[in-house]
Backbone bond lengths (Angstrom), bond angles and torsions (degrees), N, CA, C in turn:
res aa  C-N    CA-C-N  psi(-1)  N-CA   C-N-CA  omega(-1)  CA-C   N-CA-C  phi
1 X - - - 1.469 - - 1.529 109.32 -
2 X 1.226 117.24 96.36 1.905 110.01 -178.84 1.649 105.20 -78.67
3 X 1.106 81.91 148.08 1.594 106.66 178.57 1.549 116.63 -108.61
4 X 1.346 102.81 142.10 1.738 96.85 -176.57 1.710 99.32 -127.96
5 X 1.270 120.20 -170.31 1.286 134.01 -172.85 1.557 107.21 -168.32
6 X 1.366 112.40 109.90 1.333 118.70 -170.61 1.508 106.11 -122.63
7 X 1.519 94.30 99.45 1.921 110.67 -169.08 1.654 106.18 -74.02
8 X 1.110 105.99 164.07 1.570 106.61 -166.42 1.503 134.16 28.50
9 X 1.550 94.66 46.69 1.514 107.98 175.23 1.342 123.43 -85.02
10 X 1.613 115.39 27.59 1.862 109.48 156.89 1.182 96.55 -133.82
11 X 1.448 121.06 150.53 1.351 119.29 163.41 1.292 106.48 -79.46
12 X 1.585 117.09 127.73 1.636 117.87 174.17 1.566 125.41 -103.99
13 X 1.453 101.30 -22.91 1.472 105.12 179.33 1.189 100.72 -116.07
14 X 1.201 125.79 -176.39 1.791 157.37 106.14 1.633 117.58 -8.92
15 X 0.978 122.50 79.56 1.182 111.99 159.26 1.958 101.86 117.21
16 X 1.462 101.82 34.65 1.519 104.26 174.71 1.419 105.83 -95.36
17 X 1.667 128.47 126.16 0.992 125.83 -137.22 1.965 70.27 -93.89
18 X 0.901 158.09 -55.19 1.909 154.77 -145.44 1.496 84.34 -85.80
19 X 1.225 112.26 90.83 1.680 122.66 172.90 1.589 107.25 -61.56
20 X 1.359 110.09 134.71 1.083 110.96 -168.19 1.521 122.85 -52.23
21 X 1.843 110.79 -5.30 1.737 95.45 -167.29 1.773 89.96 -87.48
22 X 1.063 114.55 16.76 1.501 114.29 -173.23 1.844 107.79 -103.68
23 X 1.019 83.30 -22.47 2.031 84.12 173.36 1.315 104.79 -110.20
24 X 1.144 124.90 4.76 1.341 132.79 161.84 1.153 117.72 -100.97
25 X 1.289 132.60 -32.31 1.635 130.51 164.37 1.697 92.26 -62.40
26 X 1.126 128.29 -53.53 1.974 115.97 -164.71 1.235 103.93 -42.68
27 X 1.687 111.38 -57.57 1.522 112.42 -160.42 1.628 115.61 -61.78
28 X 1.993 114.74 -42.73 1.187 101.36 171.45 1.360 126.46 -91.95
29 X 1.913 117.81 13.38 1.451 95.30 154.50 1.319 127.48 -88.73
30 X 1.690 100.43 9.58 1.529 102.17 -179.10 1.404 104.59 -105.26
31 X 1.263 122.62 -11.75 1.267 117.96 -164.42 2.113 100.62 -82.63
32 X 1.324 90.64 -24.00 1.719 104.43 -160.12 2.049 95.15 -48.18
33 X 1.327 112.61 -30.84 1.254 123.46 -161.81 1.546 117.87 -104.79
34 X 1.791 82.17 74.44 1.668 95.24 168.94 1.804 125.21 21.31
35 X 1.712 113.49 -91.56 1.160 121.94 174.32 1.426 110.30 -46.80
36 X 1.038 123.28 -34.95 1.924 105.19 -171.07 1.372 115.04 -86.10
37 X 1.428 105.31 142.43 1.304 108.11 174.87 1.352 131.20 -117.34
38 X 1.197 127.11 116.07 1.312 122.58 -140.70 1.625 112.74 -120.39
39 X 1.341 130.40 142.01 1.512 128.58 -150.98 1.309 86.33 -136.44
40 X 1.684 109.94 109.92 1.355 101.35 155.11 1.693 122.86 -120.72
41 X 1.360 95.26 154.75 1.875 113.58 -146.18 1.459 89.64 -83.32
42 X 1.060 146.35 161.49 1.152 133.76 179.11 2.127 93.88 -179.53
43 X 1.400 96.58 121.52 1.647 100.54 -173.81 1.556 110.67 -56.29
44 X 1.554 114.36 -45.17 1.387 130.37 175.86 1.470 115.99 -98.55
45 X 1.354 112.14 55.60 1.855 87.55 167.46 1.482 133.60 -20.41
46 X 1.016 102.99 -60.97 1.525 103.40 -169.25 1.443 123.50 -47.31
47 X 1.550 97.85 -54.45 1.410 120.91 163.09 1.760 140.68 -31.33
48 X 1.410 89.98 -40.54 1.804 129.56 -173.48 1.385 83.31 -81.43
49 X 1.729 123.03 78.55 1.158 96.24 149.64 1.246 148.99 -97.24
50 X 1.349 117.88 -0.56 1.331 140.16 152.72 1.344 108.84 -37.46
51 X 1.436 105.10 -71.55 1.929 94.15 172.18 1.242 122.67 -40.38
52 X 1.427 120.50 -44.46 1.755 137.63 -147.75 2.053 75.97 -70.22
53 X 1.402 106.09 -72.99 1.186 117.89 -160.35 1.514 109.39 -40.38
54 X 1.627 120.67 -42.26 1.716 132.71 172.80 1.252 112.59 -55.70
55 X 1.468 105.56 -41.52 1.835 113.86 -157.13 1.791 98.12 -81.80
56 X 1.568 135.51 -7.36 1.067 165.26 161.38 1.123 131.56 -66.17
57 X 1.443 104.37 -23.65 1.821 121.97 -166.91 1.447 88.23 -122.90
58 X 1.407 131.53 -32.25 1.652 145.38 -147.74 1.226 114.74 -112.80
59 X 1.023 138.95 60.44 2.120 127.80 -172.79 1.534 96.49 -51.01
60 X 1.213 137.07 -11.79 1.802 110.97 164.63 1.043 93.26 -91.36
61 X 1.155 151.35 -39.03 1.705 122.73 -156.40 1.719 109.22 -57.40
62 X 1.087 128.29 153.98 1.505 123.21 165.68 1.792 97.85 -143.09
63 X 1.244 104.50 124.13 1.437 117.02 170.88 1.500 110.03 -79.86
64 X 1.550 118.52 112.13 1.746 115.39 -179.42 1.279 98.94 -114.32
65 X 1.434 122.11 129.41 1.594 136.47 135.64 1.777 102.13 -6.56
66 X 1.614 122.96 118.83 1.488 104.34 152.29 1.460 85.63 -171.31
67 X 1.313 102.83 144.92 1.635 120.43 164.72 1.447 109.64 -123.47
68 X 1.715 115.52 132.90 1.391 113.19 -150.99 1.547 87.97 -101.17
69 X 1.240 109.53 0.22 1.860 98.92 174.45 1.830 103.54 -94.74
70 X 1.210 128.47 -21.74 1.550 146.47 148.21 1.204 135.58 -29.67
71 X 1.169 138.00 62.62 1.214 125.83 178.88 0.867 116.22 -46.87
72 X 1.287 133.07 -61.84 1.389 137.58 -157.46 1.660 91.74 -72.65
73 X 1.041 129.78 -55.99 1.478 121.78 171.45 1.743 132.76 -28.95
74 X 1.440 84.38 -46.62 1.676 98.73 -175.50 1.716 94.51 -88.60
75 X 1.417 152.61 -11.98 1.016 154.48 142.15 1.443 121.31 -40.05
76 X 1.609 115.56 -54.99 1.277 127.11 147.90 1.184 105.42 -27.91
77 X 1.631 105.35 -87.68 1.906 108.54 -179.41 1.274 141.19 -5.42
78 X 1.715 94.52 -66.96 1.275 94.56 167.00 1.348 126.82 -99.41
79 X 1.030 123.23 28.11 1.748 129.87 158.53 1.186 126.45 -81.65
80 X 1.494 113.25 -27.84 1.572 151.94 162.83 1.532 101.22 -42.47
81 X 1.530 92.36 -80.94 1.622 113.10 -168.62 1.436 103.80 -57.17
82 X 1.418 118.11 -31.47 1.601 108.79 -168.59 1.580 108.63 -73.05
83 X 1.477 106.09 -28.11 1.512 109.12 177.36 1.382 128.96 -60.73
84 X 1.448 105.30 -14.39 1.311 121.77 176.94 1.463 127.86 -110.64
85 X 1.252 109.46 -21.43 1.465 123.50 168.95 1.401 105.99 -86.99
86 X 1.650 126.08 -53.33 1.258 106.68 -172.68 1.415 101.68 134.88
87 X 1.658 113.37 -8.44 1.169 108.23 169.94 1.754 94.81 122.81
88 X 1.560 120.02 -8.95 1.514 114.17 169.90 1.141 104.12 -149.03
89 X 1.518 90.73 -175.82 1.767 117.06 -160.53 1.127 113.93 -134.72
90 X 1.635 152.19 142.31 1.378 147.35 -174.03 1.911 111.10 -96.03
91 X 1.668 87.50 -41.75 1.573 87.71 -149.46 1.849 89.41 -144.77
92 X 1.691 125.51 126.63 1.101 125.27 -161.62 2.300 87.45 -131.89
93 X 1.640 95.84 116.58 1.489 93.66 171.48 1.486 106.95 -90.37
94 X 1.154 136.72 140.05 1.421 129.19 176.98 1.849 99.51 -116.89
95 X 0.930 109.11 90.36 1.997 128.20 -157.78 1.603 104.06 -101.63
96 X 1.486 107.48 -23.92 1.789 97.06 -175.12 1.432 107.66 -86.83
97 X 1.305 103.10 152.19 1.879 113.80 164.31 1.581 103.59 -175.35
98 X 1.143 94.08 171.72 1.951 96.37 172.13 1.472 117.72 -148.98
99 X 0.796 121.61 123.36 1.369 153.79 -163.30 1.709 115.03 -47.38
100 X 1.484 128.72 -17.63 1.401 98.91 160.00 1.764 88.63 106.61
101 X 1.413 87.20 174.74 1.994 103.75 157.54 1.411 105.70 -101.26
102 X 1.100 86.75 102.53 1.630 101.61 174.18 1.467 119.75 -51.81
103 X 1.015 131.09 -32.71 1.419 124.84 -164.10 1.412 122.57 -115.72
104 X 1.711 107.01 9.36 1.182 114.92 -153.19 1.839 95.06 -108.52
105 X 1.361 102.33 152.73 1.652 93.33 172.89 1.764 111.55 -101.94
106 X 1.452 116.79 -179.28 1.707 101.39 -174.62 1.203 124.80 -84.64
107 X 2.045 111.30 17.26 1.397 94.45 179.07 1.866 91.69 -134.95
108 X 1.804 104.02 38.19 1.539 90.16 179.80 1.612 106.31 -129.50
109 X 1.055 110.59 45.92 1.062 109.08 -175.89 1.804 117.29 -91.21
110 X 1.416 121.92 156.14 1.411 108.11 -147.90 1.884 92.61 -73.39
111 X 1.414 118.43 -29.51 0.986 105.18 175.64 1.717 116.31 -154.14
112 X 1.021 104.08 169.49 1.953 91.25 167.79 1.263 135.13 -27.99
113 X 1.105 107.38 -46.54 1.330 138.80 -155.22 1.491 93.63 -85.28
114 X 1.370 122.88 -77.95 1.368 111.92 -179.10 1.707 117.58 -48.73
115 X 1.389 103.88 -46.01 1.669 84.80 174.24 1.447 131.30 -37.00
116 X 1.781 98.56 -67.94 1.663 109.05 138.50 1.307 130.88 20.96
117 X 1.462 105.80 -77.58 1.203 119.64 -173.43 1.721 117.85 -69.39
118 X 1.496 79.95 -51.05 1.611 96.49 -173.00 1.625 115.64 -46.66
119 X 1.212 100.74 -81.95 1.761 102.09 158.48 1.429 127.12 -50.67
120 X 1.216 131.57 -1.47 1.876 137.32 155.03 1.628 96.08 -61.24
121 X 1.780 93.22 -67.56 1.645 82.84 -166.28 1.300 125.97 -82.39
122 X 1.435 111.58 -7.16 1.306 109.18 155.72 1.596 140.25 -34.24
123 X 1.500 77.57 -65.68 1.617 118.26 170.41 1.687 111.75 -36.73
124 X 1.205 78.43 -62.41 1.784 106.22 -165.53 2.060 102.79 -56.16
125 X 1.253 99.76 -40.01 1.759 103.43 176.86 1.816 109.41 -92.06
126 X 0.741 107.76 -50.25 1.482 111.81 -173.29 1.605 124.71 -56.56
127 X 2.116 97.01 -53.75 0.955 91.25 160.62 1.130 133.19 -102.36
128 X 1.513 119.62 -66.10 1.580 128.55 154.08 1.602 104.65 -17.44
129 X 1.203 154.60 -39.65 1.391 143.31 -171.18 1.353 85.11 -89.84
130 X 0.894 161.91 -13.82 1.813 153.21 -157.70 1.713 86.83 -103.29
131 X 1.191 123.47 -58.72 1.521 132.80 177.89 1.170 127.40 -37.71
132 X 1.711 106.58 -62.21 1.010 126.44 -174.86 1.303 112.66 -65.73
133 X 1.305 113.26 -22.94 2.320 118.95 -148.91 1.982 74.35 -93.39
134 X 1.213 101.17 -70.36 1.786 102.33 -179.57 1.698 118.96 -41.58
135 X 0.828 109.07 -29.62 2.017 104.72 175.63 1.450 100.29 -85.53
136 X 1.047 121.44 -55.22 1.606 108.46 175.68 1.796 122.06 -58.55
137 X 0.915 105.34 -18.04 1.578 113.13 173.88 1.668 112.15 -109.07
138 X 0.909 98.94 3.66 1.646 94.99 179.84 2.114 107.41 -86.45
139 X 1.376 99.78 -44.93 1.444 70.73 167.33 1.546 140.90 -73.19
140 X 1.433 107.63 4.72 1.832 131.35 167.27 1.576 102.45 -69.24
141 X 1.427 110.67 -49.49 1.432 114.48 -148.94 1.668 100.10 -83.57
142 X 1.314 107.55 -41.20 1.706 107.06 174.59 1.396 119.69 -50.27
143 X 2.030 115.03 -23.66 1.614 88.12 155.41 0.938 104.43 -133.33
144 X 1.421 132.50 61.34 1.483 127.72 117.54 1.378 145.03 -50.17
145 X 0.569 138.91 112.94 1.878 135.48 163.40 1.483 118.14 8.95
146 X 1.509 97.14 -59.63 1.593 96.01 -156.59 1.754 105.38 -112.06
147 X 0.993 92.55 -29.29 1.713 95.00 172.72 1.631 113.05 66.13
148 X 1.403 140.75 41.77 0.793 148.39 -179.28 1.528 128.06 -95.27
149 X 1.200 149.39 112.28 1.310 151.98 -168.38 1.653 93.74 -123.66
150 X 1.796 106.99 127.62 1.269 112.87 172.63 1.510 94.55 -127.66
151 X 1.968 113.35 142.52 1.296 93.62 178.24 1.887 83.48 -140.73
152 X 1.565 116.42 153.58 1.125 124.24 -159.87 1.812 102.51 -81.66
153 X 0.973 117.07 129.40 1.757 125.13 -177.90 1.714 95.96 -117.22
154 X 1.457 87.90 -167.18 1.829 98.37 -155.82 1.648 98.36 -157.56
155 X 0.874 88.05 133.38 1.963 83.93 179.24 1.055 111.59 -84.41
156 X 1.317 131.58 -1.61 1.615 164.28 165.11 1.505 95.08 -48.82
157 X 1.872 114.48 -57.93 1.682 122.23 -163.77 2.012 84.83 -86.21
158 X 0.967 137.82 14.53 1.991 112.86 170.05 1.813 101.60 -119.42
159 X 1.540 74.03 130.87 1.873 100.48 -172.52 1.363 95.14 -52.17
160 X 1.238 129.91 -51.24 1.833 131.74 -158.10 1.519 100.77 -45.67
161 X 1.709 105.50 -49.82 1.350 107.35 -147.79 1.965 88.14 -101.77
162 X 0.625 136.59 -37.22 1.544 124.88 167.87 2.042 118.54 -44.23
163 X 1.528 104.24 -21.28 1.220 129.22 175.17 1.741 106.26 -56.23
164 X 1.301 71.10 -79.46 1.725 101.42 -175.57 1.200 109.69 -40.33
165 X 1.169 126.48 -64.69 1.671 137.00 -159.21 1.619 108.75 -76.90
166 X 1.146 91.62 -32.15 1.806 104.10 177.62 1.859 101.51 87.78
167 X 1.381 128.21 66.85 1.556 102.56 -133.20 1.944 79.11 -134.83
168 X 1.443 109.29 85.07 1.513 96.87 179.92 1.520 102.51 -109.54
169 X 1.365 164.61 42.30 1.074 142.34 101.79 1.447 136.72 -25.87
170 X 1.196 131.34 165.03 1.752 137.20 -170.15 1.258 109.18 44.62
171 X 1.322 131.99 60.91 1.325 117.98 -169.53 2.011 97.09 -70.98
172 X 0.849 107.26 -66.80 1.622 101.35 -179.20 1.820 119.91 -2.84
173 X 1.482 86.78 -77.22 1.793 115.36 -165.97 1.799 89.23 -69.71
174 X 0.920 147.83 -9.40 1.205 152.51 -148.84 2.061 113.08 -109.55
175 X 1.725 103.07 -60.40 0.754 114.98 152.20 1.635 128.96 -79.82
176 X 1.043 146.90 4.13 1.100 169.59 -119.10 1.360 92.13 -148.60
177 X 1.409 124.57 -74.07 1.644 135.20 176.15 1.788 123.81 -44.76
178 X 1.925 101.59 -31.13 1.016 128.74 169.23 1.155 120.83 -57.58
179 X 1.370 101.89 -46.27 1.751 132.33 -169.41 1.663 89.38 -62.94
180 X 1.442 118.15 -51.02 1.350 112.49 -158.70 1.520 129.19 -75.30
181 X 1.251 101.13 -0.76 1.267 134.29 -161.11 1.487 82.65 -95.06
182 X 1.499 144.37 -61.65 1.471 120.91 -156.85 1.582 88.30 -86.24
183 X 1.151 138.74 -37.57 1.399 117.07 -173.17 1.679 114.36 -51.82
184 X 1.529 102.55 -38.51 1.540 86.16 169.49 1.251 134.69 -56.33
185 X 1.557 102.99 -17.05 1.766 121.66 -153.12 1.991 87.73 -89.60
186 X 1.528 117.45 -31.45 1.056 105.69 -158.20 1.934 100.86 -111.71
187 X 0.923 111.75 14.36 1.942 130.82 163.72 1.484 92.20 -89.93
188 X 1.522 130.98 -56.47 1.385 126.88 178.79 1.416 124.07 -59.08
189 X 1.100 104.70 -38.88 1.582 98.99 171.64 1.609 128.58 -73.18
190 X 1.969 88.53 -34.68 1.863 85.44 170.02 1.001 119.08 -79.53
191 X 1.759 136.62 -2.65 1.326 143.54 171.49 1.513 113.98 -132.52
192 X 1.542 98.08 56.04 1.917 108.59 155.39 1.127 83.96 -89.67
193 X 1.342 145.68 -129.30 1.315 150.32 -114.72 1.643 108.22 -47.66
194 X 1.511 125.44 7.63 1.323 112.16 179.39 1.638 122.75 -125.31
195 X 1.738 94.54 18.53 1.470 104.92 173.98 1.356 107.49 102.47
196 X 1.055 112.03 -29.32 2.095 105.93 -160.19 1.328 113.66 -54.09
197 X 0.837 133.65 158.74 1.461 139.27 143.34 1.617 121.45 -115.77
198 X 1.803 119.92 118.08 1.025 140.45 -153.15 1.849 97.27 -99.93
199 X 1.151 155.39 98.87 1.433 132.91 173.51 2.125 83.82 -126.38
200 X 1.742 61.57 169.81 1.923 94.75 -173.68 1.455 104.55 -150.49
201 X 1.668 109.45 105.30 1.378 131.28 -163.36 1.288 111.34 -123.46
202 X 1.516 109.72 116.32 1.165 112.36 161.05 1.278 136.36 -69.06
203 X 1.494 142.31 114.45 1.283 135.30 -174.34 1.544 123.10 -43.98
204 X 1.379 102.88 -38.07 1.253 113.22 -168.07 1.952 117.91 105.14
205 X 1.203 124.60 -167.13 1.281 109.40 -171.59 1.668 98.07 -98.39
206 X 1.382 123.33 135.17 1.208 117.99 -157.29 1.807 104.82 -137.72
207 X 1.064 116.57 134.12 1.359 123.16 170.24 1.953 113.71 -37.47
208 X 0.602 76.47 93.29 2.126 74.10 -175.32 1.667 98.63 -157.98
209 X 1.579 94.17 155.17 1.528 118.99 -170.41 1.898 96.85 -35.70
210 X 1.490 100.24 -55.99 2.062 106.44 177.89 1.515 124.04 -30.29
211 X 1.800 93.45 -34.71 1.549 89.50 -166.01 1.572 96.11 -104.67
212 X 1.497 111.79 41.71 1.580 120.46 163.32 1.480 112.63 -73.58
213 X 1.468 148.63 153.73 0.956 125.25 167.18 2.007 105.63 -100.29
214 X 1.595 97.13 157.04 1.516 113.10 -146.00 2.121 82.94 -69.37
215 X 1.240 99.73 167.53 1.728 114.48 166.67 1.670 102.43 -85.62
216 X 1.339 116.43 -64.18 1.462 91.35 -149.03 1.411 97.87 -69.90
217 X 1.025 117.85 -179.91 1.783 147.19 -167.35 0.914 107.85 -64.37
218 X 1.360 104.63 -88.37 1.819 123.24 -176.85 1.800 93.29 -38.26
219 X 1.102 116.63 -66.02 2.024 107.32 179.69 1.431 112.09 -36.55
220 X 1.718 118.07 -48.52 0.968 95.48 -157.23 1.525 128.57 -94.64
221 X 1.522 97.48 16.05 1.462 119.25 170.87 1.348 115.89 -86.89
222 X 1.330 110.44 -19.14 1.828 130.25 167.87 1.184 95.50 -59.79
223 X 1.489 107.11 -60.17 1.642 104.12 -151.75 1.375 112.75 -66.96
224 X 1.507 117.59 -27.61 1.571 138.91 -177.73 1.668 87.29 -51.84
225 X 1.202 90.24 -75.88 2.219 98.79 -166.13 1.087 107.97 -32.90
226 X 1.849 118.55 -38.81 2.005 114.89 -165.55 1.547 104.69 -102.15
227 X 1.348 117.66 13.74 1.299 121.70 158.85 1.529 120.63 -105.19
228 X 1.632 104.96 -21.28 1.510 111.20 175.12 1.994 93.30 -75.10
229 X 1.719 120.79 -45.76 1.469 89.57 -176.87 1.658 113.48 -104.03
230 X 1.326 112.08 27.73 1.314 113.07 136.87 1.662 125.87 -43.14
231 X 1.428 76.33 -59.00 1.645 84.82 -156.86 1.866 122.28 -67.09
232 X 1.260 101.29 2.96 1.333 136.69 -173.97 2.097 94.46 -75.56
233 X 1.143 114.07 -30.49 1.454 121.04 -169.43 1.939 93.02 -95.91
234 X 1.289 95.68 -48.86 2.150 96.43 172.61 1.488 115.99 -19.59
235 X 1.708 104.31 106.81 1.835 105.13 168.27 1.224 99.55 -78.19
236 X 1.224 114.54 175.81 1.969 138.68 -168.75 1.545 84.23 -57.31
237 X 1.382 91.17 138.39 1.931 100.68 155.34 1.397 106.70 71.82
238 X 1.190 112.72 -15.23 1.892 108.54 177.57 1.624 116.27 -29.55
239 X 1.379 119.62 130.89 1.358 108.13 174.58 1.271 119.90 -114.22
240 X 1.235 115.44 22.38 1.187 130.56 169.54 1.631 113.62 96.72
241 X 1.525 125.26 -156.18 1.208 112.31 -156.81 2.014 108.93 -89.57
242 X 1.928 88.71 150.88 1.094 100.63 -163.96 2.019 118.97 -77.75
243 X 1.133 114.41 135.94 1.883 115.56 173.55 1.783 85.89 -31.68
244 X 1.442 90.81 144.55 1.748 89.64 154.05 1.058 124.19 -82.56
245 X 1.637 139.51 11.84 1.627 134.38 -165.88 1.782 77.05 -113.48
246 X 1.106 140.62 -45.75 1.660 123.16 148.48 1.283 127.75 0.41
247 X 1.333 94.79 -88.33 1.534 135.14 -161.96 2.128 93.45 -72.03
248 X 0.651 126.47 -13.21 1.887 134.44 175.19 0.986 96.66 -98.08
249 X 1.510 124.75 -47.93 1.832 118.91 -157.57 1.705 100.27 -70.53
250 X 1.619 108.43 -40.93 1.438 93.10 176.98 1.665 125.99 -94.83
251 X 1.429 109.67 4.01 1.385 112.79 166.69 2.031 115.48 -68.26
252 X 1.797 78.27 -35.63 1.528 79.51 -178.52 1.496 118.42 -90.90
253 X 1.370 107.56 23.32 1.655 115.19 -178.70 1.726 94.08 -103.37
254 X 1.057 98.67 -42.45 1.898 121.58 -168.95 1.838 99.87 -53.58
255 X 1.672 97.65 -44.46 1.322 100.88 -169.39 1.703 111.33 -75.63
256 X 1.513 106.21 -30.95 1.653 112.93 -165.36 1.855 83.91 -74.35
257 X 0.991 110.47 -62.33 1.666 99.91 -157.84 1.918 95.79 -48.51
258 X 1.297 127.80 -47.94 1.071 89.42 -161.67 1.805 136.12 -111.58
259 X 1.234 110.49 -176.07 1.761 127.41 -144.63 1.515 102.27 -90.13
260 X 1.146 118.55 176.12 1.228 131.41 140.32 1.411 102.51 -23.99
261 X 1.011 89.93 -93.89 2.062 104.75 -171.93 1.491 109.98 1.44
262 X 1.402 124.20 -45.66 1.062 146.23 -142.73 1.338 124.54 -99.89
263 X 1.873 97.38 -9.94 1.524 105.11 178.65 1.480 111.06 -62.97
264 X 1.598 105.99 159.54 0.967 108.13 155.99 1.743 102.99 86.39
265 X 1.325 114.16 8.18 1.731 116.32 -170.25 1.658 103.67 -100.48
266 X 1.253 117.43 165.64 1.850 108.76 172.07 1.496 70.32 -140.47
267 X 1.605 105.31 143.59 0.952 140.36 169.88 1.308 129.47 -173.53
268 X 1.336 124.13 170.63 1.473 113.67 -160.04 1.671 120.22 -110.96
269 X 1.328 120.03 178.90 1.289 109.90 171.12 1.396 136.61 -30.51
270 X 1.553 98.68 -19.34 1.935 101.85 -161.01 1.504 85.25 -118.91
271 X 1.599 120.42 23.02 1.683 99.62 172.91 1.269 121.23 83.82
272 X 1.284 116.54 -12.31 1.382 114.59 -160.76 1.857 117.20 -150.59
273 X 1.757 102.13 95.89 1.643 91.32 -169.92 1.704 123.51 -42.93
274 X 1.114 108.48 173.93 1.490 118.97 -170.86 1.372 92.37 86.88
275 X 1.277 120.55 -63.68 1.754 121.34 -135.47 1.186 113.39 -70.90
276 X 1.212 111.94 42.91 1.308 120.88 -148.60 2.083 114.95 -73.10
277 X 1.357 114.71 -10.44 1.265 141.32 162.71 1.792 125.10 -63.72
């Protein structure tokens, strides 16, 4: 029976860039399958009512208390989950982050201080919560079965394609995404010899509250420019952005096919960096 753990599965604030129908498509395409049992972390239980309402219809789903900026929270977490698994874990999604000032570039900020901020708390969810959710679950996952850690990337965080497009908005969530990319690289290296497989997958561009376009003006002439070199990445026929129960079905195809071999890779929904569309 594999077990999963899908971290930052409610949206709690304003401005969480993994819109909630996206940690909500993980849990019920995993939940759809009888044998798995699936734990989602959620800062506000109560709140999460989408989960409450799934975990209701679902005898595997289990809604757990966890804040991925929390240690002591995500400690909770997985003490929870171990009580029910047995003491492990197969497969750990790390799904929360938040998105930054979107519209701002890295040298316009109104002052120090807010930049400051911006990239602290960036930092503080994106990466540090990616860190933190994985060390507390890592002694679950070492005897699990499958040993799998998936954590959500952005084609936003790869230098090649930030090149190309000419694409300097969000610097925060951007570099931040970048950031997440060597932590995977450096979980893979301290766990080659123990089976794991470490990946960092971009969803792709996905229907969610983010890909709303902004109200005020001045934003939404930003947003015009990073959709004009968006579209610079657009294959033939693109129809624009994908459902998130899509955009999960093939992250979680991306993840089953792959091996060992494979730790330590960022790549996207379709398997294949760049393709990030």
């Amino acid at each position: 029976m594999p077990s999963y753990v899908v971290a930052g599965a409610s949206r709690v604030r304003r401005g969480d860039v993994s819109d909630r129908a996206i940690q909500l498509a993980f849990v019920e395409h995993l939940a759809a399958k009888s044998d798995n049992t699936v734990f989602a972390l959620a800062r506000n239980p109560d709140g999460a009512k989408d989960l409450q309402t799934l975990a209701k219809s679902k005898s595997n789903v289990h809604v757990v208390k966890g804040d991925m900026t929390d240690p002591k929270s995500l400690q909770t977490a997985a003490e929870a989950v171990s009580k029910v698994t047995g003491g492990k874990l197969d497969v750990l999604i790390n799904n929360g982050g938040v998105s930054g000032e979107a519209w701002r570039t890295i040298d316009d900020f109104p002052t120090p201080e807010a930049l400051i901020d911006d990239f602290r708390r960036t930092f503080e969810t994106n990466v540090l919560g990616g860190i933190l959710t994985t060390n507390a679950f890592l002694p679950l996952l070492r005897k699990g079965q499958v040993k799998k850690v998936l954590s959500l990337g952005s084609g936003h965080g790869d230098a090649a394609t930030t090149l190309k497009i000419g694409s300097k908005f969000n610097p925060a969530y951007s570099v931040s995404k970048s950031a997440m990319e060597m932590v995977g690289v450096k979980y893979a290296v301290k766990y080659k010899d123990e089976g794991f497989t470490f990946l960092t997958i971009c969803p792709g561009a996905v229907k969610t509250d983010m890909s709303a376009p902004p109200t005020d003006s001045e934003d939404l002439k930003r947003a015009e420019e990073a959709m004009v070199a968006l579209s610079k990445l657009a294959p033939p026929r693109w129809t624009g952005p994908t459902e998130p129960a899509d955009s999960v079905r093939k992250m979680l195809e991306v993840l089953d096919r792959s091996t060992p071999e494979d730790s330590g890779k960022f790549t996207s929904h379709k398997g294949k960096r760049g393709d990030w569309l």
